[in-house]
C-alpha positions in Angstrom: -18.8 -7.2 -43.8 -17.3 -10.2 -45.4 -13.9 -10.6 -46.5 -15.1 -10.3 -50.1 -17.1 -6.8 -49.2 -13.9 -5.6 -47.7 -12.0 -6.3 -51.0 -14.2 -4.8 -53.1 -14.4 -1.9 -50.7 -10.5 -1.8 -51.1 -10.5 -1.8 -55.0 -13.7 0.9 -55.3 -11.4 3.1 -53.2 -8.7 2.5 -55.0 -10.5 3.3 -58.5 -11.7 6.3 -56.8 -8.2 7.7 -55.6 -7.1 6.9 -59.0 -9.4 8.6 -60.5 -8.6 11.8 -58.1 -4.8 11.7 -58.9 -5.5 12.1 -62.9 -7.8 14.9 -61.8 -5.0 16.6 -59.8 -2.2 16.3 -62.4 -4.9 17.6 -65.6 -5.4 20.6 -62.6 -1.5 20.9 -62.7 -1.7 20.0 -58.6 1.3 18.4 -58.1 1.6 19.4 -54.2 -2.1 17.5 -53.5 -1.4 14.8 -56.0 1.7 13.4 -54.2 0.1 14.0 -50.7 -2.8 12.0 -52.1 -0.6 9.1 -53.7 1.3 9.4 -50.3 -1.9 8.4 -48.2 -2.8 6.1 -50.5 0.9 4.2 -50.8 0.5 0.9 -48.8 -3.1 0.5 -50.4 -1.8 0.4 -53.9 2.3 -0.7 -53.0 1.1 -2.9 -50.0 4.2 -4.7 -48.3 4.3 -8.8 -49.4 1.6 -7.9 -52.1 -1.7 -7.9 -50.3 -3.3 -5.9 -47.6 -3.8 -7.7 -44.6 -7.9 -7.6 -43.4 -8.4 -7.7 -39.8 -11.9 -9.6 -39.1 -13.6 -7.9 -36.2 -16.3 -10.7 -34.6 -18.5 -7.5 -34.0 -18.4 -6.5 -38.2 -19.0 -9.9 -39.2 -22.5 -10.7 -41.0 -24.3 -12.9 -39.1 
């Protein structure tokens, strides 16, 4: 997976989880919504403004 894969990876997941904490408050959720924003926090609020990707040699398209 390239760097580029693992972004877009990162931002699809990030739509998704979006997506699922508008579902949840529409529902009237609140308990699941914030244990949801909660595991999502330092995806979406990551520390120094980007996430860190760790390249495993393994991973890495050949």
């Amino acid at each position: 997976m390239s760097g580029e894969d693992a972004s877009r990876l990162i931002d699809d997941t990030l739509d998704l989880v979006h997506q699922r904490l508008q579902d949840l408050q529409a529902q009237a959720l609140p308990r699941e919504q914030h244990a949801l924003a909660e595991e999502f926090r330092e995806w979406r609020h990551p520390v120094g403004g980007h996430i860190d990707l760790m390249v495993f040699p393994g991973l890495a398209n050949p």
